[in-house]
PDB file of N, CA, C, O and CB in Angstrom:
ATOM      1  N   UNK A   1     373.238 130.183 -71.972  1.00  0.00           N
ATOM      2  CA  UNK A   1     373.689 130.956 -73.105  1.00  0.00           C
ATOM      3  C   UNK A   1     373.754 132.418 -72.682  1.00  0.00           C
ATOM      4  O   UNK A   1     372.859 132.780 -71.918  1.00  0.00           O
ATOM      5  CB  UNK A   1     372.755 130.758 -74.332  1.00  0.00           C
ATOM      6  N   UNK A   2     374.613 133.270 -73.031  1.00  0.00           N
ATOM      7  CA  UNK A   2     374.902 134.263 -72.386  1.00  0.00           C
ATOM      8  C   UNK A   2     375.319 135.225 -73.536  1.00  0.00           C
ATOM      9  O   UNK A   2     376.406 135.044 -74.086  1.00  0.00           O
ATOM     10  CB  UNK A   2     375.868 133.957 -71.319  1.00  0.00           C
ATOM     11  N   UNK A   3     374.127 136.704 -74.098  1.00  0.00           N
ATOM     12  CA  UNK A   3     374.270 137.700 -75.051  1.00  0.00           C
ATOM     13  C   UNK A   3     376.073 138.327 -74.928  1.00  0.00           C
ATOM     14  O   UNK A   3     376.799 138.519 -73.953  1.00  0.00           O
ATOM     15  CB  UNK A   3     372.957 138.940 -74.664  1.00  0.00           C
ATOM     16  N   UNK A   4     376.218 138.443 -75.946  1.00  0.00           N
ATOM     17  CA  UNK A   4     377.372 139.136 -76.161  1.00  0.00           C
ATOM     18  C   UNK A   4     377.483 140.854 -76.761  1.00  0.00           C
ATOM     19  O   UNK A   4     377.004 141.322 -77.793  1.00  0.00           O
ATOM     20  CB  UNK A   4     377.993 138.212 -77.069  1.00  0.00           C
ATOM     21  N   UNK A   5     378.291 141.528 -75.695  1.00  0.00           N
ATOM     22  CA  UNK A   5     378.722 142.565 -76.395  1.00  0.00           C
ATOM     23  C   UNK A   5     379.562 142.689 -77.451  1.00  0.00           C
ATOM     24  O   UNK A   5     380.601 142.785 -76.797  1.00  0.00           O
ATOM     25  CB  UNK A   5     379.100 143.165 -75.744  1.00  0.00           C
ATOM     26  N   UNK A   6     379.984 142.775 -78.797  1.00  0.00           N
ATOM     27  CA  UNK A   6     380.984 143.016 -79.344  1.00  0.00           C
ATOM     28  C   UNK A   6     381.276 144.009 -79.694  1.00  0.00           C
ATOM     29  O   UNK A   6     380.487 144.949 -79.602  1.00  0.00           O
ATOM     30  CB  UNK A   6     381.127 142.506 -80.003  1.00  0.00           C
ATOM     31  N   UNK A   7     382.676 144.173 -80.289  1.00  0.00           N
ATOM     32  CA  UNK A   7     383.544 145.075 -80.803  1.00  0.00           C
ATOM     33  C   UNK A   7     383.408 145.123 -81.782  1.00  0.00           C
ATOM     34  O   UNK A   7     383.335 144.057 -82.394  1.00  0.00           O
ATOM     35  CB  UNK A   7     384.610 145.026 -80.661  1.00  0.00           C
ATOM     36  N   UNK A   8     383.257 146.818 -82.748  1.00  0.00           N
ATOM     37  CA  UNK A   8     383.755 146.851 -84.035  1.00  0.00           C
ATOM     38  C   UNK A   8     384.594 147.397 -84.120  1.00  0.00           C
ATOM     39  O   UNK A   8     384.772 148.368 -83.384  1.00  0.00           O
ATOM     40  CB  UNK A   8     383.175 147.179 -84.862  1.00  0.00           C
ATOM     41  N   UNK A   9     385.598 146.983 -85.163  1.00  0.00           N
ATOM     42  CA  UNK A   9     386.856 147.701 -85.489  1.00  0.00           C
ATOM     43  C   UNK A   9     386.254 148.569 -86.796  1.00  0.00           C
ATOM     44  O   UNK A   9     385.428 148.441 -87.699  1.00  0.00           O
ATOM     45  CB  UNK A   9     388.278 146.567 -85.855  1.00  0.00           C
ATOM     46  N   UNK A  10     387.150 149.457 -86.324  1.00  0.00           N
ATOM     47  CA  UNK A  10     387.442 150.629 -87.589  1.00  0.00           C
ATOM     48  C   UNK A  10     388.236 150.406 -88.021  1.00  0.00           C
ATOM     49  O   UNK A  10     389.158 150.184 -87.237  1.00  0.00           O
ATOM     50  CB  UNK A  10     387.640 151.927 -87.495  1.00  0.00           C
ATOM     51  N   UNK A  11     388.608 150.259 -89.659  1.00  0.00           N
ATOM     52  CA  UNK A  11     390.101 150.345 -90.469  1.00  0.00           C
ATOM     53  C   UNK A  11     389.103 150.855 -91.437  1.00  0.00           C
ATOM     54  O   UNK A  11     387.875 150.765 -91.446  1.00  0.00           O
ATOM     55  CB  UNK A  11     391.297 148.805 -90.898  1.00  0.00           C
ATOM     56  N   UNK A  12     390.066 151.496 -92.370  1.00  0.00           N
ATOM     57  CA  UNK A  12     389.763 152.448 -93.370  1.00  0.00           C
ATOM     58  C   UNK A  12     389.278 151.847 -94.508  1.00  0.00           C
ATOM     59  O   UNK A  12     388.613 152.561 -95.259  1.00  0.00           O
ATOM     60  CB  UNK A  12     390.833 153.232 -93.698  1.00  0.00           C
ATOM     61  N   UNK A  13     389.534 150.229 -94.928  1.00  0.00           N
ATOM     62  CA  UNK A  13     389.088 149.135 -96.034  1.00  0.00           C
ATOM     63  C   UNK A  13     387.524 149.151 -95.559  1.00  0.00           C
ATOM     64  O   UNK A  13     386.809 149.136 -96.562  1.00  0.00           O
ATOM     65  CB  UNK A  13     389.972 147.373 -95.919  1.00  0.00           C
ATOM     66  N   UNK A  14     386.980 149.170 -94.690  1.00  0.00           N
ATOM     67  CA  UNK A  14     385.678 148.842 -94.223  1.00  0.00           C
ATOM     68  C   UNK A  14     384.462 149.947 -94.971  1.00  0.00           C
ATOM     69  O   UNK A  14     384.604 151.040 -95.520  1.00  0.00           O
ATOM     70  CB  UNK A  14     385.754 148.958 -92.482  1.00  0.00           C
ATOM     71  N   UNK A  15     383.255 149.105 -94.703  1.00  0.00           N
ATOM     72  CA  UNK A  15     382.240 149.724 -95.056  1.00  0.00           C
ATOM     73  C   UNK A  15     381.444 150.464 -94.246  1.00  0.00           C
ATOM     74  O   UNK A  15     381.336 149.875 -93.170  1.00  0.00           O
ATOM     75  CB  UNK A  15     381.649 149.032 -95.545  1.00  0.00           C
ATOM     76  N   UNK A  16     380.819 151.509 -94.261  1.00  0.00           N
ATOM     77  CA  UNK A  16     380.649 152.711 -93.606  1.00  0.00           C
ATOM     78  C   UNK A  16     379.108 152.278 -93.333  1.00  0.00           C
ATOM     79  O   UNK A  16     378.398 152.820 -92.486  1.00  0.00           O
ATOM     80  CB  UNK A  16     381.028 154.189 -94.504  1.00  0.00           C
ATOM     81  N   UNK A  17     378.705 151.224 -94.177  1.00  0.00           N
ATOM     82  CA  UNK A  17     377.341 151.019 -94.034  1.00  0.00           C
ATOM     83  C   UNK A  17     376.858 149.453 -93.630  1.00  0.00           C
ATOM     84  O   UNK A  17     375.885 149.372 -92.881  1.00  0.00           O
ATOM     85  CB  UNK A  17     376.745 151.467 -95.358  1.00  0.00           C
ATOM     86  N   UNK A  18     377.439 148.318 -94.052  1.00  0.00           N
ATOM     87  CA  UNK A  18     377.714 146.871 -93.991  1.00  0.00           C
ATOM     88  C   UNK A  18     377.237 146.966 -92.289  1.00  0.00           C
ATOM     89  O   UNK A  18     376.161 147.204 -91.742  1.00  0.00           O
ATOM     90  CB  UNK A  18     379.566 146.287 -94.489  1.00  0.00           C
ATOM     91  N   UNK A  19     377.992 146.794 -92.013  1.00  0.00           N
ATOM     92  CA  UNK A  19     377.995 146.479 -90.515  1.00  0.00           C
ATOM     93  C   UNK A  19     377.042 147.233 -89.650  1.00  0.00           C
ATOM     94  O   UNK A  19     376.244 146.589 -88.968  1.00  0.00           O
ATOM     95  CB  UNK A  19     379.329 146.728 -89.958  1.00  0.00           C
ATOM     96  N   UNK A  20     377.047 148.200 -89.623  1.00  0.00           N
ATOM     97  CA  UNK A  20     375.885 148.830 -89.387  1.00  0.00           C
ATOM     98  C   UNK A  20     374.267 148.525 -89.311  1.00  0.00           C
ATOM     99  O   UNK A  20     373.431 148.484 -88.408  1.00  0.00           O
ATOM    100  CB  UNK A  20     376.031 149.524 -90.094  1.00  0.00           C
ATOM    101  N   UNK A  21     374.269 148.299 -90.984  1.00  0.00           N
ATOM    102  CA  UNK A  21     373.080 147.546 -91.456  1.00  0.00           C
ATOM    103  C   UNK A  21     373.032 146.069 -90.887  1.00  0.00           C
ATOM    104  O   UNK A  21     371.912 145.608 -90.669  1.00  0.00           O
ATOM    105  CB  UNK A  21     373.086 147.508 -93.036  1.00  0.00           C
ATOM    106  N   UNK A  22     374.111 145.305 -90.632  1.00  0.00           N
ATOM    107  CA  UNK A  22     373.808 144.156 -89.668  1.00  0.00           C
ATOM    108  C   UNK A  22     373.341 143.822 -88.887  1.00  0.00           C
ATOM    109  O   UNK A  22     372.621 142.850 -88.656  1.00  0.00           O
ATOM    110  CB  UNK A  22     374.224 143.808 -89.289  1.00  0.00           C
ATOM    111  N   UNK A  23     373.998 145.258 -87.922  1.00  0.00           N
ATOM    112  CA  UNK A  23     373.394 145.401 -85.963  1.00  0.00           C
ATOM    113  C   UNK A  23     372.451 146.071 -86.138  1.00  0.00           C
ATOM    114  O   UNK A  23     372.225 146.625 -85.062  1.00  0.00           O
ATOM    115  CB  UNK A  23     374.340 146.259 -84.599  1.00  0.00           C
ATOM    116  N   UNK A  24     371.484 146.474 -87.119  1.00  0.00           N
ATOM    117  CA  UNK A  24     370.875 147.288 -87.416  1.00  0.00           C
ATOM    118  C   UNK A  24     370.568 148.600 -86.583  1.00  0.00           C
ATOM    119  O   UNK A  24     369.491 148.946 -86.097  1.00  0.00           O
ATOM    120  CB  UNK A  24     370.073 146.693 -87.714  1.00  0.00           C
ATOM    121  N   UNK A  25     371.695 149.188 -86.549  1.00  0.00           N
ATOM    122  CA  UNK A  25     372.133 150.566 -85.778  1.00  0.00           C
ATOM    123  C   UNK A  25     372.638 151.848 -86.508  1.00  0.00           C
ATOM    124  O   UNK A  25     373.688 151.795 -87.148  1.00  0.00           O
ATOM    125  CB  UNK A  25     373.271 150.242 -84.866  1.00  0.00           C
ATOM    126  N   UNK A  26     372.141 152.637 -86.452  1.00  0.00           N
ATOM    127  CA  UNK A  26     372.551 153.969 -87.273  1.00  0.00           C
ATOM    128  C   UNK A  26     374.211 153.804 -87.622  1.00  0.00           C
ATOM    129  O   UNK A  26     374.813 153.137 -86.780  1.00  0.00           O
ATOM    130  CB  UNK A  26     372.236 155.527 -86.223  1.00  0.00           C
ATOM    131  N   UNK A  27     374.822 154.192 -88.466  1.00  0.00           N
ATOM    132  CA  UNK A  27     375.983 154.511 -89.222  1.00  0.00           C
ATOM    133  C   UNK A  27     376.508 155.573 -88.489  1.00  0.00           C
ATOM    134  O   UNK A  27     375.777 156.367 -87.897  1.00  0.00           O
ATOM    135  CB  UNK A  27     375.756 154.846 -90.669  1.00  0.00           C
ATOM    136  N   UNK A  28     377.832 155.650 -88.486  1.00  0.00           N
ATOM    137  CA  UNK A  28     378.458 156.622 -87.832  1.00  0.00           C
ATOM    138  C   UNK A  28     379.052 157.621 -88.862  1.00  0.00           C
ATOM    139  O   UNK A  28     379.182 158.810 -88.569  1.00  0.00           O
ATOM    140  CB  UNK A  28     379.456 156.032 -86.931  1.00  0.00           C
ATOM    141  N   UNK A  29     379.505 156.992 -90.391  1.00  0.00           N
ATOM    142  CA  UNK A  29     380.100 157.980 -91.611  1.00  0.00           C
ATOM    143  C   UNK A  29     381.428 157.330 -91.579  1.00  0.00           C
ATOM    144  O   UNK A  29     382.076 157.579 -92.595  1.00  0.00           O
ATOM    145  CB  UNK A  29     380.165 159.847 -91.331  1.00  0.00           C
ATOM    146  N   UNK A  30     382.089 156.498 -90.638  1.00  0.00           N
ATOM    147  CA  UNK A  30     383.446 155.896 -90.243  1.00  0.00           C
ATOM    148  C   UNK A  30     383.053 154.676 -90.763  1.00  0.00           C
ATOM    149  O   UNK A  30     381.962 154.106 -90.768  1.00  0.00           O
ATOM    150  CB  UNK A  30     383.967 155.892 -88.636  1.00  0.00           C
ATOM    151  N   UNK A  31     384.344 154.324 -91.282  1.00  0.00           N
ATOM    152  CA  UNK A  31     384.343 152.728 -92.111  1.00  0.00           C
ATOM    153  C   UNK A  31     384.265 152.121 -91.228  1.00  0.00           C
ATOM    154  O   UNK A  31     384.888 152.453 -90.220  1.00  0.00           O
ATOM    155  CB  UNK A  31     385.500 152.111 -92.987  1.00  0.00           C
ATOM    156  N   UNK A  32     383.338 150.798 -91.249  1.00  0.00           N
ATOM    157  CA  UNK A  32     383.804 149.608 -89.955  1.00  0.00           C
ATOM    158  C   UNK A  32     384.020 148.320 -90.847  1.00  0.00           C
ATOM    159  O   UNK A  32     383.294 147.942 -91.766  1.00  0.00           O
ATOM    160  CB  UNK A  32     382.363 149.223 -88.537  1.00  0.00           C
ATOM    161  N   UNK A  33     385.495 147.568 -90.244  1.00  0.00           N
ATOM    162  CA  UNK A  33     385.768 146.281 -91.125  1.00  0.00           C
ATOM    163  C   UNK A  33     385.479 144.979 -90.270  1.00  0.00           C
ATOM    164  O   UNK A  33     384.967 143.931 -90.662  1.00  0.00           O
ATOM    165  CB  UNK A  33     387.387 146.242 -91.663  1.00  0.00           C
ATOM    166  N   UNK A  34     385.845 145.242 -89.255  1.00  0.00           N
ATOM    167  CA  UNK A  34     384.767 143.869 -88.434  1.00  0.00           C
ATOM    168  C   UNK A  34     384.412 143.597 -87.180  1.00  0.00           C
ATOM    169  O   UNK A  34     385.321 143.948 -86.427  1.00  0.00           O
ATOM    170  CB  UNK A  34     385.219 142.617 -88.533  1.00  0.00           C
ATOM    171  N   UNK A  35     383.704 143.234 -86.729  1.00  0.00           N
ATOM    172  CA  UNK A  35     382.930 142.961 -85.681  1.00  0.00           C
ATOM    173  C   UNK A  35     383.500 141.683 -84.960  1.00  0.00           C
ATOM    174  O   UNK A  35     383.378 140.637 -85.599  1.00  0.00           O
ATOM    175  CB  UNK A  35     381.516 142.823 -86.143  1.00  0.00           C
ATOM    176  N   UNK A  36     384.114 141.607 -83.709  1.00  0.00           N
ATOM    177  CA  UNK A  36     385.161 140.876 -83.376  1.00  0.00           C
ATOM    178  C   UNK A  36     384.028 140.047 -82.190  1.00  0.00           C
ATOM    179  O   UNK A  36     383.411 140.764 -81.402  1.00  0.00           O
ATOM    180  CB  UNK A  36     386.712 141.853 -82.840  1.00  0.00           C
ATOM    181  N   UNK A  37     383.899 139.033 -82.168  1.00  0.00           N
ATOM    182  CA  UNK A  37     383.081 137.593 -81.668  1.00  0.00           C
ATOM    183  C   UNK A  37     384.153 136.367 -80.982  1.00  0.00           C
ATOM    184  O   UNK A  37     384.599 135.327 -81.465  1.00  0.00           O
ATOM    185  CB  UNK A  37     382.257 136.798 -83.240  1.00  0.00           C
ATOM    186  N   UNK A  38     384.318 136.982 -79.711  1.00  0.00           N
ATOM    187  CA  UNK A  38     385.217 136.006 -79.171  1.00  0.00           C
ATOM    188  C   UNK A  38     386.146 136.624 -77.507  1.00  0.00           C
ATOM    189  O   UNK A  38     385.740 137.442 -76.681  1.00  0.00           O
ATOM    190  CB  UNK A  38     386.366 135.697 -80.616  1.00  0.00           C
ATOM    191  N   UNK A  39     387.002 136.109 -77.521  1.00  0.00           N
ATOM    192  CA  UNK A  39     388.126 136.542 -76.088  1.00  0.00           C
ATOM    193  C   UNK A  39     389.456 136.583 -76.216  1.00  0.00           C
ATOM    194  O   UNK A  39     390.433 136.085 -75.658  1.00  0.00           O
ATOM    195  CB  UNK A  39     388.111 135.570 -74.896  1.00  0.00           C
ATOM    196  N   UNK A  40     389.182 137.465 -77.292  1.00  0.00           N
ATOM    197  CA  UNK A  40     390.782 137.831 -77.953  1.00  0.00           C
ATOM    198  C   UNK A  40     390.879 138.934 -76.978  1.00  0.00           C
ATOM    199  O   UNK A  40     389.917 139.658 -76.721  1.00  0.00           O
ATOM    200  CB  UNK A  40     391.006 138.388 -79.863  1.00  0.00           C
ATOM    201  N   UNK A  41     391.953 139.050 -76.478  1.00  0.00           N
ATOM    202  CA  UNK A  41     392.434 140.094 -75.209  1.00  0.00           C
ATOM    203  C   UNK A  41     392.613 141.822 -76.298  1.00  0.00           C
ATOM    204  O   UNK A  41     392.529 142.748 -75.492  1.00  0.00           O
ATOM    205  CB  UNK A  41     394.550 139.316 -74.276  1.00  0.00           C
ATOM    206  N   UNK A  42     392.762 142.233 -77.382  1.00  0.00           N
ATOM    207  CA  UNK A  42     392.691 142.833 -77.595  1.00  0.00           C
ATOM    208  C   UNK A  42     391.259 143.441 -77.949  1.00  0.00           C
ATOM    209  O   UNK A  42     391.145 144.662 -77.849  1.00  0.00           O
ATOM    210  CB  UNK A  42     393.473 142.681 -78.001  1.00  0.00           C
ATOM    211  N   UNK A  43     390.310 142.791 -78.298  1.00  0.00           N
ATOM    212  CA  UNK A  43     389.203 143.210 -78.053  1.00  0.00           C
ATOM    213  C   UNK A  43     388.104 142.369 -77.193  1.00  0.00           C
ATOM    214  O   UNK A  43     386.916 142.558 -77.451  1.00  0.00           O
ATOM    215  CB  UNK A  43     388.838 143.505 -79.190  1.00  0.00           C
ATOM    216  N   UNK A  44     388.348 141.763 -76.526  1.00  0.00           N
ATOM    217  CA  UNK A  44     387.365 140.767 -76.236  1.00  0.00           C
ATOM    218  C   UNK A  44     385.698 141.446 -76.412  1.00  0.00           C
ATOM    219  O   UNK A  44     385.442 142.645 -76.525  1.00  0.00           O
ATOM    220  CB  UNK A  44     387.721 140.217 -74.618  1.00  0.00           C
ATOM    221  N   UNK A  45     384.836 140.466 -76.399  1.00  0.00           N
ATOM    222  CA  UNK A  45     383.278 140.205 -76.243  1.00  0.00           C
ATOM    223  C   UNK A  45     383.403 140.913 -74.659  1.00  0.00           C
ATOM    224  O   UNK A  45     384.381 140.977 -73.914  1.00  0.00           O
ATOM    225  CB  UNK A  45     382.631 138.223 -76.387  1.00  0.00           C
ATOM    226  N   UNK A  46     381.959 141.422 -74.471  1.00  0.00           N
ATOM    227  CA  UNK A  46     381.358 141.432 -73.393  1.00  0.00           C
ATOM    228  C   UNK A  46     380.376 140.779 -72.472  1.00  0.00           C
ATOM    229  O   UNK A  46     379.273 140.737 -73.017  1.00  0.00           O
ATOM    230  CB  UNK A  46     381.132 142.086 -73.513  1.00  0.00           C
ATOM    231  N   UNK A  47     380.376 140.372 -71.545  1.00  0.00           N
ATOM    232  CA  UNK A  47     378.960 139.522 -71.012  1.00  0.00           C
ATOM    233  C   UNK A  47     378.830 140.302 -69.378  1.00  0.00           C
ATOM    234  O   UNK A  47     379.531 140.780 -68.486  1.00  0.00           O
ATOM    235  CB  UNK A  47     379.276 137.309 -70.886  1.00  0.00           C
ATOM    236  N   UNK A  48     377.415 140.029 -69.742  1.00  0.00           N
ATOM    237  CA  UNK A  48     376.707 140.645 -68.124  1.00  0.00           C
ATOM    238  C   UNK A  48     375.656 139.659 -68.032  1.00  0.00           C
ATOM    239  O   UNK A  48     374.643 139.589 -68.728  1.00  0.00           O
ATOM    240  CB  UNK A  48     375.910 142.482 -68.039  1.00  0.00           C
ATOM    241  N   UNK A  49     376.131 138.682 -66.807  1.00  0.00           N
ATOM    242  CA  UNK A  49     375.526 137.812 -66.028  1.00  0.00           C
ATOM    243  C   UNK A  49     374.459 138.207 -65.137  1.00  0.00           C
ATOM    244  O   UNK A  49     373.851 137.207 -64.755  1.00  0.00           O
ATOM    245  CB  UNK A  49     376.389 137.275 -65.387  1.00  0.00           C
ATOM    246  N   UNK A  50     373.964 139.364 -64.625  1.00  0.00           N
ATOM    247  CA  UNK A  50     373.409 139.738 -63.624  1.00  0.00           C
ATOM    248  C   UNK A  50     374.283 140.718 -62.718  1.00  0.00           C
ATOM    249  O   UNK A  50     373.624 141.163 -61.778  1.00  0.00           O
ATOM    250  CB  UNK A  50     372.994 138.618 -63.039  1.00  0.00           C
ATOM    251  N   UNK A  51     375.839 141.242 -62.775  1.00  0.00           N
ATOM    252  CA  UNK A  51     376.699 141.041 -61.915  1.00  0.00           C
ATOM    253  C   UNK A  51     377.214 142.064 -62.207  1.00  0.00           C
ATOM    254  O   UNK A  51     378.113 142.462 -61.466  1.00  0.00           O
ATOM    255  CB  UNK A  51     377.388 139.969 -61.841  1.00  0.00           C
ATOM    256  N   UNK A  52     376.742 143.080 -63.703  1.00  0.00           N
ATOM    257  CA  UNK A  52     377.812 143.923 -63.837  1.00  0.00           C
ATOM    258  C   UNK A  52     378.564 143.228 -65.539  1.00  0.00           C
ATOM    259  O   UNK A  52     378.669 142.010 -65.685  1.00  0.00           O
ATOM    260  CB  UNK A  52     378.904 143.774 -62.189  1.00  0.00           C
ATOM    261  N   UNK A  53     378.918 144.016 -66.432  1.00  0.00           N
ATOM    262  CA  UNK A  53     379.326 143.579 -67.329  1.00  0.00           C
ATOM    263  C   UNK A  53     380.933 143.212 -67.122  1.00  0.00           C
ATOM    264  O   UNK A  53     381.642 143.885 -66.374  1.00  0.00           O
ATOM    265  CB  UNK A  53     378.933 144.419 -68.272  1.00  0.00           C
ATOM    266  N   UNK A  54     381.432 142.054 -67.879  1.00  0.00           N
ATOM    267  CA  UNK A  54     382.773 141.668 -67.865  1.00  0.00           C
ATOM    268  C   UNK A  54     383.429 141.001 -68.958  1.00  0.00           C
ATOM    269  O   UNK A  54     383.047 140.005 -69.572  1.00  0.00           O
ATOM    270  CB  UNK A  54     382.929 140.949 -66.892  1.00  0.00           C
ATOM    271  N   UNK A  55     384.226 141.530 -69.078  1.00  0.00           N
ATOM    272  CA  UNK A  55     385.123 141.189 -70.740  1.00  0.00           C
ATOM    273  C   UNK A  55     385.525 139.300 -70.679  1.00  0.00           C
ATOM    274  O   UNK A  55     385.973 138.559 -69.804  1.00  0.00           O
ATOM    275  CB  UNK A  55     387.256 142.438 -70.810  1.00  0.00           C
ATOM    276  N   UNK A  56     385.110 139.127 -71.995  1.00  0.00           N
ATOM    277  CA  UNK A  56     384.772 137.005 -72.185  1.00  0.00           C
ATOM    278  C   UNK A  56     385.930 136.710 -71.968  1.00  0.00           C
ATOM    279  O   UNK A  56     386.004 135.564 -71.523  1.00  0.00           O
ATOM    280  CB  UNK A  56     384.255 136.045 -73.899  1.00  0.00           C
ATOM    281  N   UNK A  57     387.429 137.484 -72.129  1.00  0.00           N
ATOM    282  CA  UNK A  57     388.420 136.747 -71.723  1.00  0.00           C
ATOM    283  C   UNK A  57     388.361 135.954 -70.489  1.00  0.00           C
ATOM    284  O   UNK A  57     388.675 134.780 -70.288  1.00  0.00           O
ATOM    285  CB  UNK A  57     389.356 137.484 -71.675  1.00  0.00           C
ATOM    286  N   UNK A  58     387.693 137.227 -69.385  1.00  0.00           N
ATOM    287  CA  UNK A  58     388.322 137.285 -67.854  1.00  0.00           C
ATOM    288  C   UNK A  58     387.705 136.130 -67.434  1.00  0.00           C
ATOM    289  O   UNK A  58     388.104 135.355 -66.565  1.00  0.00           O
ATOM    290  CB  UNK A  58     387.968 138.646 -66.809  1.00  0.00           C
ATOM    291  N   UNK A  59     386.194 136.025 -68.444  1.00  0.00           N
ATOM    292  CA  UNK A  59     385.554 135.189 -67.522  1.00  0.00           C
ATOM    293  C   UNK A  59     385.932 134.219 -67.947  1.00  0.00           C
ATOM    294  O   UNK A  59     386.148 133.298 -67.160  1.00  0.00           O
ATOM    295  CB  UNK A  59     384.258 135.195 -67.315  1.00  0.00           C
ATOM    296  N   UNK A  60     386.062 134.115 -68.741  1.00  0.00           N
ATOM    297  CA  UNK A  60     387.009 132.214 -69.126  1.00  0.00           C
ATOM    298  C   UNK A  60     388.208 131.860 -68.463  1.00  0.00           C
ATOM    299  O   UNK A  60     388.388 130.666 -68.226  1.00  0.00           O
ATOM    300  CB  UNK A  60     387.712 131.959 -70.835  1.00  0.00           C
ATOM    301  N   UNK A  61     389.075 132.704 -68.117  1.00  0.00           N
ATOM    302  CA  UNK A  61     390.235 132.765 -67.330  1.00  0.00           C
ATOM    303  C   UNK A  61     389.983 132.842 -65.967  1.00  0.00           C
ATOM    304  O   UNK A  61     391.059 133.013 -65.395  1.00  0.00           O
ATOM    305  CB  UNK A  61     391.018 133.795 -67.682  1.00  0.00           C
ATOM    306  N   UNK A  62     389.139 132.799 -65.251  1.00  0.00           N
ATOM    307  CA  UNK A  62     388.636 132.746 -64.453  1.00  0.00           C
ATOM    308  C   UNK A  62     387.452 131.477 -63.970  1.00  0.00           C
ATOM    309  O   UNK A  62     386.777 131.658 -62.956  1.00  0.00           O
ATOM    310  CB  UNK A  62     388.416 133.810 -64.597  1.00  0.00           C
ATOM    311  N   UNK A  63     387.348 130.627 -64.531  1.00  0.00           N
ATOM    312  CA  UNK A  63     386.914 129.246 -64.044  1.00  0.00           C
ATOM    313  C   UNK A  63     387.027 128.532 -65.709  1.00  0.00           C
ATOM    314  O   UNK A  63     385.969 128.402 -66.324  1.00  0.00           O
ATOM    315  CB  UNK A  63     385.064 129.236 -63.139  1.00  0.00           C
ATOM    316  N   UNK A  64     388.216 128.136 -66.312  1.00  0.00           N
ATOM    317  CA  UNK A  64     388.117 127.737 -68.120  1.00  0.00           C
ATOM    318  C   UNK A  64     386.765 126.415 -67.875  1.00  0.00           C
ATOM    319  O   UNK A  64     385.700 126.296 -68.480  1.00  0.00           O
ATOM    320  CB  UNK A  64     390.240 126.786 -69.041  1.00  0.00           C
ATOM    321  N   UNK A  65     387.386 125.524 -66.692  1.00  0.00           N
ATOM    322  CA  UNK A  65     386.614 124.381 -66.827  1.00  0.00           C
ATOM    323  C   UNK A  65     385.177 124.204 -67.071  1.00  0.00           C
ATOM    324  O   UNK A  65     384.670 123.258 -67.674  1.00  0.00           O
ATOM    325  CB  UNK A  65     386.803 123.824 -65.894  1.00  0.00           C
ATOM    326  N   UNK A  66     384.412 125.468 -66.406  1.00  0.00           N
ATOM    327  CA  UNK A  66     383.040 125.851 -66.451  1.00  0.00           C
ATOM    328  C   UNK A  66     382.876 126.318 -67.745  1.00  0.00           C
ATOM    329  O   UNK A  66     382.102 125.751 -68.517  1.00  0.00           O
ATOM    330  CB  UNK A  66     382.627 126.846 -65.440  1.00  0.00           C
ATOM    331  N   UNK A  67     383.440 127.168 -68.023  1.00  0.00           N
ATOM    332  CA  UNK A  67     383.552 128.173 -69.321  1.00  0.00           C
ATOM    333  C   UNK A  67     382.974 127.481 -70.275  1.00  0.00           C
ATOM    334  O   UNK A  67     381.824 127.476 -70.715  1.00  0.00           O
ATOM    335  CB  UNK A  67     385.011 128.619 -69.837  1.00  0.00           C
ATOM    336  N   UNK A  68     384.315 126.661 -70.640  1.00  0.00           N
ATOM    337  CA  UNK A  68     384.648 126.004 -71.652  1.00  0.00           C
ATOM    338  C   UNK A  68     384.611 124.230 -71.819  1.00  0.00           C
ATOM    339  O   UNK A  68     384.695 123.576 -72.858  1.00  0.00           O
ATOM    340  CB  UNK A  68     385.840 126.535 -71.778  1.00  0.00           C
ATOM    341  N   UNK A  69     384.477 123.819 -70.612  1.00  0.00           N
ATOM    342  CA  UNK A  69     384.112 121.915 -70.436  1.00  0.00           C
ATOM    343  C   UNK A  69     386.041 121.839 -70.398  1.00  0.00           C
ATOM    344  O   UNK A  69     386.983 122.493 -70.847  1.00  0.00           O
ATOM    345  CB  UNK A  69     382.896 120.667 -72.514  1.00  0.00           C
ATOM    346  N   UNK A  70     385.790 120.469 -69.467  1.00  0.00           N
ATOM    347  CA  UNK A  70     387.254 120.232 -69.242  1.00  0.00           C
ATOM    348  C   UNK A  70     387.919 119.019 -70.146  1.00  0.00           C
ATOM    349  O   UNK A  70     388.865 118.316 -69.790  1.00  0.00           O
ATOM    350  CB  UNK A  70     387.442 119.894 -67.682  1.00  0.00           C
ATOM    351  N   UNK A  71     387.021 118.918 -71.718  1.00  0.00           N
ATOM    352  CA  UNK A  71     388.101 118.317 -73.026  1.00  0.00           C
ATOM    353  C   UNK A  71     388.652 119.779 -73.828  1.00  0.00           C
ATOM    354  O   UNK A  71     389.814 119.782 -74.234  1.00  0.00           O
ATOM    355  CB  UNK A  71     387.020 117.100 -74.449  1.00  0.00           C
ATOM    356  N   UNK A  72     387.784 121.009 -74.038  1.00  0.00           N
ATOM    357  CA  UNK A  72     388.776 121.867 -74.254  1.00  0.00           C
ATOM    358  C   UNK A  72     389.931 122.729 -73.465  1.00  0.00           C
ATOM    359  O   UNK A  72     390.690 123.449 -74.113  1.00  0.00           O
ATOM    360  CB  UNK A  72     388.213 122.490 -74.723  1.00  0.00           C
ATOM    361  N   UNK A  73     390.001 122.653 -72.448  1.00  0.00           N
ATOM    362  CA  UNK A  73     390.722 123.401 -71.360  1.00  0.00           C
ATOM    363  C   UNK A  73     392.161 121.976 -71.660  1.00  0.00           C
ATOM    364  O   UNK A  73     393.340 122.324 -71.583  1.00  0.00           O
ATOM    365  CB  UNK A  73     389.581 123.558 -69.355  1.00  0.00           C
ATOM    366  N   UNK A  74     391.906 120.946 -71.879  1.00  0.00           N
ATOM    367  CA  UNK A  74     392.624 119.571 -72.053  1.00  0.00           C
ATOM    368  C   UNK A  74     393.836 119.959 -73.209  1.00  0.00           C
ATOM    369  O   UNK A  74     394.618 119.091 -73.599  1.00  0.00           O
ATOM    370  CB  UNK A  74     391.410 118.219 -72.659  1.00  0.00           C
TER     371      UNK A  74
END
């Protein structure tokens, strides 16, 4: 199992405090609307194996079968 960095997006609908209070991390005063959990190439997750941190796309794109088991790569 491997911690994830994520992304929050800012859009202006968001709550300035919500998300914040989640990661339980100081507020910035900037709306945040969501916290992006995954290897969407526009924001992907982060993971650091030991190796240096690297965005969840690359590393799935980079061996899927391991990644992901070879009935979803299917």
């Amino acid at each position: 199992m491997d911690r994830l960095d994520n992304t929050v997006r800012d859009y202006a609908w968001g709550s300035a405090t919500a998300i914040p209070e989640l990661l339980d991390r100081p507020a910035t005063g900037e709306p945040q609307a969501e916290l992006w959990m995954g290897a969407h190439p526009g924001a992907p997750s982060v993971v650091d194996r030991g190796n240096g941190p690297a965005p969840l796309d690359r590393v799935i794109a980079a061996d899927p079968a391991a990644e992901l088991g070879a009935a979803a790569v299917a």
